[in-house]
VOPA-292205 format. One record per residue (C-alpha): residue number from 1; residue in three letters; x, y, z. Coordinates in nm, 2 decimals, padded with zeros to 4 digits. Example, Ala and Ser with C-alpha at 12.3 -4.5 7.8 and 13.67 -1.06 7.14 Angstrom:
REM residues 2
@resi:1 | resn:ALA | u:01.23 | v:-00.45 | w:00.78
@resi:2 | resn:SER | u:01.37 | v:-00.11 | w:00.71
//
This chain:
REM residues 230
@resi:1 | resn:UNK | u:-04.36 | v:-03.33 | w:-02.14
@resi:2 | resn:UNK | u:-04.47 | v:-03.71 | w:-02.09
@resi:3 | resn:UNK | u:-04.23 | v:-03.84 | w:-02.38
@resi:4 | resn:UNK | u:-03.93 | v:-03.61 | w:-02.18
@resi:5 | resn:UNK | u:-04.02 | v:-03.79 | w:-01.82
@resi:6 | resn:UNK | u:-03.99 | v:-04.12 | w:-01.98
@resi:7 | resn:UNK | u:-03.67 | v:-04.08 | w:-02.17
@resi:8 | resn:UNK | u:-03.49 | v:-03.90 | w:-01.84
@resi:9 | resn:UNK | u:-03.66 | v:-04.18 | w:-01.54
@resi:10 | resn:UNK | u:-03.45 | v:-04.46 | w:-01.65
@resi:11 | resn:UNK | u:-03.11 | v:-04.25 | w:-01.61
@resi:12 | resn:UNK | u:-03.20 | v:-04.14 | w:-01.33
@resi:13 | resn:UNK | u:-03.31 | v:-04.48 | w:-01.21
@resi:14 | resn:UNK | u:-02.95 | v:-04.59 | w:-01.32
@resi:15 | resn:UNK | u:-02.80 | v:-04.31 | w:-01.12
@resi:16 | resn:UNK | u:-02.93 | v:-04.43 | w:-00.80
@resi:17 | resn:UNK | u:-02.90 | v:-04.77 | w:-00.87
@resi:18 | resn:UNK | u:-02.49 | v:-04.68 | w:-00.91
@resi:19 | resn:UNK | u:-02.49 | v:-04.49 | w:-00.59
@resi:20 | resn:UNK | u:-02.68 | v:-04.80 | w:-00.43
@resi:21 | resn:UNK | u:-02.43 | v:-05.00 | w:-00.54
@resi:22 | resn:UNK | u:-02.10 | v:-04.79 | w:-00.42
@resi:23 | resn:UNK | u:-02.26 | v:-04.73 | w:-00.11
@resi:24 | resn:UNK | u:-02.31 | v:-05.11 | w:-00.03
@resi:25 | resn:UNK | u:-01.94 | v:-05.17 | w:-00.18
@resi:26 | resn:UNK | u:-01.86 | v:-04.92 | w:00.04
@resi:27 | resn:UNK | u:-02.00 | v:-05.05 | w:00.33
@resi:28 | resn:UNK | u:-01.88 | v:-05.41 | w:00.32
@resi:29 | resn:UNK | u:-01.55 | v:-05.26 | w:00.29
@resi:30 | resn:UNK | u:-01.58 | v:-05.10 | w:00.61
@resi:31 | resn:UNK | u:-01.66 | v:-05.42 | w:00.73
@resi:32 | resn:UNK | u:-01.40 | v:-05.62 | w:00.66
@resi:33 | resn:UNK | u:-01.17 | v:-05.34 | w:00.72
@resi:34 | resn:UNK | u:-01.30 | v:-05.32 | w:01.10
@resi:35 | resn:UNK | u:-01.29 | v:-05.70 | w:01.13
@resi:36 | resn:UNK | u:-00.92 | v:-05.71 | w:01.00
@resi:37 | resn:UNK | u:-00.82 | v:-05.45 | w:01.25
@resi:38 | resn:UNK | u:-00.98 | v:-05.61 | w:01.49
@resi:39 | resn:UNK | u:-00.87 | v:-05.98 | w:01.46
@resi:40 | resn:UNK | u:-00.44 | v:-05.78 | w:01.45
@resi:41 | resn:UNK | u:-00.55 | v:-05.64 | w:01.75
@resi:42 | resn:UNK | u:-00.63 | v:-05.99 | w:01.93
@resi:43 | resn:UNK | u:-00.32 | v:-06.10 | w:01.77
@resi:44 | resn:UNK | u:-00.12 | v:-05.82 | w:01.94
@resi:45 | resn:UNK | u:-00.27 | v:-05.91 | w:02.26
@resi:46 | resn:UNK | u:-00.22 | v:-06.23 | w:02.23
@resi:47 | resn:UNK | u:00.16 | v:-06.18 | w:02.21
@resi:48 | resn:UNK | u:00.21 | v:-05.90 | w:02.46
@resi:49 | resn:UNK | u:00.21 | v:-05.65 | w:02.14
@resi:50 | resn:UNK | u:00.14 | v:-05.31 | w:02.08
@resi:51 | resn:UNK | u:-00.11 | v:-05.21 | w:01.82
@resi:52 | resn:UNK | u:-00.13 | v:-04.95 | w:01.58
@resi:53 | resn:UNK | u:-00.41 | v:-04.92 | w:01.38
@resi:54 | resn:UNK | u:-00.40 | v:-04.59 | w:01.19
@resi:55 | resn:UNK | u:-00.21 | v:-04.51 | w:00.87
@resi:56 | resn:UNK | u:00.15 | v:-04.41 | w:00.97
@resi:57 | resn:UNK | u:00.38 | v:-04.23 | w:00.68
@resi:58 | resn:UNK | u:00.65 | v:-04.18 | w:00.90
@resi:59 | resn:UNK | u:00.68 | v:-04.56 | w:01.03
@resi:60 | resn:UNK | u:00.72 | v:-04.59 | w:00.61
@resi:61 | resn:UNK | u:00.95 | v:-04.40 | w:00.57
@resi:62 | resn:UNK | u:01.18 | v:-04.55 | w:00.85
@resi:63 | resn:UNK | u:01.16 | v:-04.87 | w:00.67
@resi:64 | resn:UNK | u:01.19 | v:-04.69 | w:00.31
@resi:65 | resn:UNK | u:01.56 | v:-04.88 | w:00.26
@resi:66 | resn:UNK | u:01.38 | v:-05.19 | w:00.20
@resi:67 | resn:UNK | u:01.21 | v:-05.29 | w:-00.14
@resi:68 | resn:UNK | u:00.89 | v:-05.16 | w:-00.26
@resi:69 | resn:UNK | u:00.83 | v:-04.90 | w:00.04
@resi:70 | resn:UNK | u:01.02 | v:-04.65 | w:-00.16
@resi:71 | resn:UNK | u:00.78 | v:-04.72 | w:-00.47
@resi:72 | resn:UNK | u:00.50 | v:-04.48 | w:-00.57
@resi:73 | resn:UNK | u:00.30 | v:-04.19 | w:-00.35
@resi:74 | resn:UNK | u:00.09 | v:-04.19 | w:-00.07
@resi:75 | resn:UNK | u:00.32 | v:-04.47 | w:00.13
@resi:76 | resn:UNK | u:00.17 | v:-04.57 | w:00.49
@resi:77 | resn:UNK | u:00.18 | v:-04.84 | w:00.73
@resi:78 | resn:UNK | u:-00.11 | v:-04.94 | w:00.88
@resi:79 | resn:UNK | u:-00.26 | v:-05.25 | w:01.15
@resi:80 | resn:UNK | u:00.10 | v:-05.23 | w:01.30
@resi:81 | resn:UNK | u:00.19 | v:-05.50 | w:01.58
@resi:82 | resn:UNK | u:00.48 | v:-05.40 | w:01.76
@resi:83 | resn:UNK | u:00.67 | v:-05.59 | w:02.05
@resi:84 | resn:UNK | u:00.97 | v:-05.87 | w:02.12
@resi:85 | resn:UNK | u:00.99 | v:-06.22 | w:02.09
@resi:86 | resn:UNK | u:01.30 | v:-06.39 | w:02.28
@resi:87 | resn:UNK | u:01.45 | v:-06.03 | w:02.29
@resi:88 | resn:UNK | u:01.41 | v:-05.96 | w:01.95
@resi:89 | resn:UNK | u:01.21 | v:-05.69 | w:01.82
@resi:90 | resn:UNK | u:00.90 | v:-05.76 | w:01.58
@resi:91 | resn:UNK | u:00.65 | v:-05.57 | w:01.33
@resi:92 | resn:UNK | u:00.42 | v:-05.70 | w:01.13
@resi:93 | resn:UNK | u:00.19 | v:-05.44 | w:00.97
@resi:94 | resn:UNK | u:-00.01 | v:-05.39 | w:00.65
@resi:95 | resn:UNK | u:00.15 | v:-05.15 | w:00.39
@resi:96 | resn:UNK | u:00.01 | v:-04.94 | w:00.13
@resi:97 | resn:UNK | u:00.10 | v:-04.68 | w:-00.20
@resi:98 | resn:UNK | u:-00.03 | v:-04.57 | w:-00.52
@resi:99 | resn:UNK | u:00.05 | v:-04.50 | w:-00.85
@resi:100 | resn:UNK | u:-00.12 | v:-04.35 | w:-01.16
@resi:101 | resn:UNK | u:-00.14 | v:-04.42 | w:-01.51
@resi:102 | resn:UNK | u:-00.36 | v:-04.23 | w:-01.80
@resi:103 | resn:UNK | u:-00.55 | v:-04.37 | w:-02.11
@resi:104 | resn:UNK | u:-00.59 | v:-04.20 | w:-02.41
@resi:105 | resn:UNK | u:-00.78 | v:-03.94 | w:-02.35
@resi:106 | resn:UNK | u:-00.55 | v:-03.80 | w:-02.03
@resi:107 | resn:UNK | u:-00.78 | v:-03.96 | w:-01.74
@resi:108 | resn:UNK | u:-00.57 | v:-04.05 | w:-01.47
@resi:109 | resn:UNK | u:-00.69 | v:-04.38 | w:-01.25
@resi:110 | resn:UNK | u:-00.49 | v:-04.44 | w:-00.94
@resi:111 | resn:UNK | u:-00.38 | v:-04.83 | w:-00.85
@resi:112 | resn:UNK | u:-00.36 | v:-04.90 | w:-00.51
@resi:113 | resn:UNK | u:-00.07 | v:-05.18 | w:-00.42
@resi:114 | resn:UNK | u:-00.09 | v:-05.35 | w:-00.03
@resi:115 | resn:UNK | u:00.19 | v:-05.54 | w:00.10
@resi:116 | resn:UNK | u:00.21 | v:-05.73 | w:00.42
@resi:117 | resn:UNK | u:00.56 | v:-05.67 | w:00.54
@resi:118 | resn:UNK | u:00.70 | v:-05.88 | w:00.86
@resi:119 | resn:UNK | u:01.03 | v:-05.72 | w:01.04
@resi:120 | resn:UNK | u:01.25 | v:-05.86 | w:01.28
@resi:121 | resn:UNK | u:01.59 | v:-05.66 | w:01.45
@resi:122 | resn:UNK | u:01.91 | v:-05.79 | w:01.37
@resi:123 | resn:UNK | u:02.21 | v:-05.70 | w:01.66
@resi:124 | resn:UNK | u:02.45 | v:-05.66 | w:01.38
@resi:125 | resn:UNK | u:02.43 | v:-05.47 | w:01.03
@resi:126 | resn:UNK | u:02.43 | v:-05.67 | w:00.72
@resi:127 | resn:UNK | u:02.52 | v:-05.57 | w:00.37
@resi:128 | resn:UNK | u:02.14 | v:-05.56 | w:00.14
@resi:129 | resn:UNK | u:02.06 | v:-05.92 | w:00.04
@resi:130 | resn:UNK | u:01.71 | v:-06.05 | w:-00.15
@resi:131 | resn:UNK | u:01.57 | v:-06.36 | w:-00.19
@resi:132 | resn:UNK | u:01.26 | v:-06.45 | w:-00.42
@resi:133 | resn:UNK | u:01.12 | v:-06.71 | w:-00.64
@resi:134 | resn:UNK | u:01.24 | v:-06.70 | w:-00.97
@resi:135 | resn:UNK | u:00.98 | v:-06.58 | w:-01.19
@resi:136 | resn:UNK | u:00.96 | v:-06.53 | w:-01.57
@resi:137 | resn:UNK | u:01.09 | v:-06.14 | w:-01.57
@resi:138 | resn:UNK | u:01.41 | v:-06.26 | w:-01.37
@resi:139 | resn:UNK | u:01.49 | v:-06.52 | w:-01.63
@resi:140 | resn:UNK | u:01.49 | v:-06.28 | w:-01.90
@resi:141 | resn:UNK | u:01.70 | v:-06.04 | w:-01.70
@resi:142 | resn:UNK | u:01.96 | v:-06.34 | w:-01.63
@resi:143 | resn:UNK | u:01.96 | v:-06.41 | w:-02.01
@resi:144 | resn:UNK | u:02.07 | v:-06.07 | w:-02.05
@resi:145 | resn:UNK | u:02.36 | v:-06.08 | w:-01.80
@resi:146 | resn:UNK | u:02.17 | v:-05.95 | w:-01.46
@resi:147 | resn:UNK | u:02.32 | v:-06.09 | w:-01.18
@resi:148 | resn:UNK | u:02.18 | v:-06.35 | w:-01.00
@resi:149 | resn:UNK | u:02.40 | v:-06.55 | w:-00.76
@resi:150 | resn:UNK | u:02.44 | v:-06.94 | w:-00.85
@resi:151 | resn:UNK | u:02.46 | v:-07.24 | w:-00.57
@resi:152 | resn:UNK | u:02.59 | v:-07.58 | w:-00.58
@resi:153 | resn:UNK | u:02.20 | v:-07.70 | w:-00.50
@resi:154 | resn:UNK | u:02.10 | v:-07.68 | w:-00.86
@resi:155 | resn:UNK | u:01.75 | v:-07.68 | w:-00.75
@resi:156 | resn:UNK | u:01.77 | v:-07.40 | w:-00.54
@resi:157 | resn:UNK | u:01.92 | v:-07.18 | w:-00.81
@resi:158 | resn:UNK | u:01.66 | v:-07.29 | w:-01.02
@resi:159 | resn:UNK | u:01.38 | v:-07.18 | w:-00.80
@resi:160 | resn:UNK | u:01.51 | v:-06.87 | w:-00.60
@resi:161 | resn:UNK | u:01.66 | v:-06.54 | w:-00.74
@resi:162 | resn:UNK | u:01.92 | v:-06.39 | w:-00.51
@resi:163 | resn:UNK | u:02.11 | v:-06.09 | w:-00.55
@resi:164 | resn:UNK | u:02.37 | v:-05.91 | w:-00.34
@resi:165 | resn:UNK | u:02.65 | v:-05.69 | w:-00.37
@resi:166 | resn:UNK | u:02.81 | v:-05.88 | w:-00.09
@resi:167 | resn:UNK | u:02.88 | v:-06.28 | w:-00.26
@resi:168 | resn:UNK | u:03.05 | v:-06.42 | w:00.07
@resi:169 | resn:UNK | u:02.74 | v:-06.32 | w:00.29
@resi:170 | resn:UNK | u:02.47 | v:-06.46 | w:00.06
@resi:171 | resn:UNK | u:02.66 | v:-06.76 | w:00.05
@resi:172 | resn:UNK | u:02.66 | v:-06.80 | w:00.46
@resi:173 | resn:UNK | u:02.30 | v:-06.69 | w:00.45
@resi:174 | resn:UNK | u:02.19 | v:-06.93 | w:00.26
@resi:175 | resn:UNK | u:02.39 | v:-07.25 | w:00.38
@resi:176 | resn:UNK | u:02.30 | v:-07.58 | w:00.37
@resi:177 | resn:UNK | u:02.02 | v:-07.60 | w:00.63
@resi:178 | resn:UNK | u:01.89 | v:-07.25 | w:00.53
@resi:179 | resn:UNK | u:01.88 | v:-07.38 | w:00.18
@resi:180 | resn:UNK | u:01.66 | v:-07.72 | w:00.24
@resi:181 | resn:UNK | u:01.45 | v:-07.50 | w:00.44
@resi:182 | resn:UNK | u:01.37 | v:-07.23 | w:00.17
@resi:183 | resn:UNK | u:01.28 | v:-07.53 | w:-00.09
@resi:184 | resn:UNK | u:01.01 | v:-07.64 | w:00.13
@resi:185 | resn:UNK | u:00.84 | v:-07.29 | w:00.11
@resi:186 | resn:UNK | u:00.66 | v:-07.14 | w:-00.13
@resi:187 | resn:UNK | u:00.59 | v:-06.79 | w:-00.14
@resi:188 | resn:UNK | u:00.85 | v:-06.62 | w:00.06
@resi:189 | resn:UNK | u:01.06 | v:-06.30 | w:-00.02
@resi:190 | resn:UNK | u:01.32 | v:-06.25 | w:00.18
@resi:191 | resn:UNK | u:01.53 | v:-05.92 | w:00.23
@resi:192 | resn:UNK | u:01.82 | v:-05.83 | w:00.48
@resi:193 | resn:UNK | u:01.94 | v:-05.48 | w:00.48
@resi:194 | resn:UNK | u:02.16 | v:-05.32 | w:00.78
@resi:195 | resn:UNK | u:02.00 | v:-05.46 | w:01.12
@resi:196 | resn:UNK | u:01.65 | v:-05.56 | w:00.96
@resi:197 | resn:UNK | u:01.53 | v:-05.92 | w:00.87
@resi:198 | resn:UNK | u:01.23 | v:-05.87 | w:00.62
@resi:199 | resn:UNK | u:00.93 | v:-06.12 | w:00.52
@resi:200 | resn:UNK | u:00.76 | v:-05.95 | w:00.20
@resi:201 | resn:UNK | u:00.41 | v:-06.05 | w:00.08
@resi:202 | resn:UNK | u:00.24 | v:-05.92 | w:-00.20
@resi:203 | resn:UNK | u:-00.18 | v:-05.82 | w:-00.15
@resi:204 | resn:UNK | u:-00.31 | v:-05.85 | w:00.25
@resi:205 | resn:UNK | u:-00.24 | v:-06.20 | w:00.42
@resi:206 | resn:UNK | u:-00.55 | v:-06.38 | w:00.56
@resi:207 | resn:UNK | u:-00.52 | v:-06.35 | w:00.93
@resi:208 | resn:UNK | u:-00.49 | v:-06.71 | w:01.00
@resi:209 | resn:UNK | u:-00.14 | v:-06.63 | w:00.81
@resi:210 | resn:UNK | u:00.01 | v:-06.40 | w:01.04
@resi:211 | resn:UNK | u:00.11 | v:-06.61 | w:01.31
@resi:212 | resn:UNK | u:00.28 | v:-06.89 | w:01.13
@resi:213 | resn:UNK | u:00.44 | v:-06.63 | w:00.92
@resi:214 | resn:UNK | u:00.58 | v:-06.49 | w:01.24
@resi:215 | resn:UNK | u:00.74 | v:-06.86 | w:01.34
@resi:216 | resn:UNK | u:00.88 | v:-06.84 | w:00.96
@resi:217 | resn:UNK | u:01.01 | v:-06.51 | w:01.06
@resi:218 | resn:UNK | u:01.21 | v:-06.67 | w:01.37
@resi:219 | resn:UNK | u:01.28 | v:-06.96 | w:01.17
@resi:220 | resn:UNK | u:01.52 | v:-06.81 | w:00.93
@resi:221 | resn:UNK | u:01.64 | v:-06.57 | w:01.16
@resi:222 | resn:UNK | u:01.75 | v:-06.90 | w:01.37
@resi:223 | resn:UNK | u:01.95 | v:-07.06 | w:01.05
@resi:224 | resn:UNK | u:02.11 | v:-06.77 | w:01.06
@resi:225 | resn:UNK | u:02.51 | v:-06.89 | w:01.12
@resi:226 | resn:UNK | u:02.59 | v:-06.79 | w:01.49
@resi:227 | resn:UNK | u:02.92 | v:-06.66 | w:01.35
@resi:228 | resn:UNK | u:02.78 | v:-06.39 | w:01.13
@resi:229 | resn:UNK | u:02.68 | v:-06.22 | w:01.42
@resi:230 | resn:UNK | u:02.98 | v:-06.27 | w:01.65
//
């Protein structure tokens, strides 16, 4: 009975040093999840917002034309700011989904994926038009005949991936001053699709980031040509 009691303490003792160790994983996850919420809910004040704190899968769904929110299971919106700036409506909200995968022996792990996804209302429907950084996958699928539209600025070909079906609007999009401003940023994807004007982030934003990424958000919208919309 002794030699049993000895061999079985140190798994339990490993046992409730795991739980420990979820629980207090756990629990500064609820920390900085409360602290996150709060600090968008300043920001909406701040700005005259609305905010929306809980998980919304209908708010998704409304927004499901643009890329990644139709990706994967379990898509919500969550920390949601709503309001107008000069007449224009704005959200800036965090977005989640899931997928699965299996390893060899058929256990399934889920992977969560979090966006932060900045909106802006367009008075006039566009045809669906993305911007990105060029990155090593979009090379390859150029070198295998993918289409990616070409500029006269050789550097901003280089650097940005764009595709649309519509040649004539991604070339009034991104004119000359819309151009030199995209090569002086970094990590922006862009998306236009009907009346919506969309700034894509991959992973959460630090909060400091939201408000200048709102200013970003009205900055493209304003190098927008005046003509497109008349």
């Amino acid at each position: 009975m002794i030699l049993l009691s000895i061999s079985v303490e140190p798994q339990i003792l490993l046992f409730i040093g795991f739980i420990i160790l979820v629980g207090v994983i756990a629990y500064f996850g609820h920390l900085q999840a409360k602290k996150r919420r709060e600090a968008f809910e300043r920001i909406a004040s701040d700005l005259g917002f609305r905010f929306y704190p809980q998980k919304d899968s209908s708010f998704a769904r409304r927004y499901g034309f643009l890329e990644n929110m139709d990706d994967g299971s379990r898509r919500y919106v969550f920390n949601r700011i709503s309001g107008e700036i000069e007449g224009q409506g704005v959200h800036v909200f965090d977005y989640h989904y899931e997928t699965y995968s299996r390893d060899s022996k058929g256990r399934r792990s889920t992977h969560h994926h979090y966006f932060s996804i900045f909106t802006l209302s367009l008075p006039v429907s566009f045809p669906e038009l993305n911007i990105e950084r060029e990155g090593f996958f979009s090379k390859i699928g150029q070198a295998l005949g993918f289409d990616d539209i070409d500029f006269e600025s050789l550097e901003f070909s280089k650097r940005y991936k764009v595709k649309s079906r519509d040649k004539k609007f991604a070339y009034d999009f991104c004119n000359a001053q819309m151009i030199d401003y995209l090569l002086g940023q970094q990590d922006l994807i862009i998306e236009v699709d009907g009346n919506t004007l969309a700034l894509t982030f991959r992973g959460k934003l630090s909060i400091e980031a939201i408000r200048p990424n709102i200013n970003r958000l009205l900055k493209i919208r304003s190098l927008m040509p005046n003509y497109l919309f008349e």
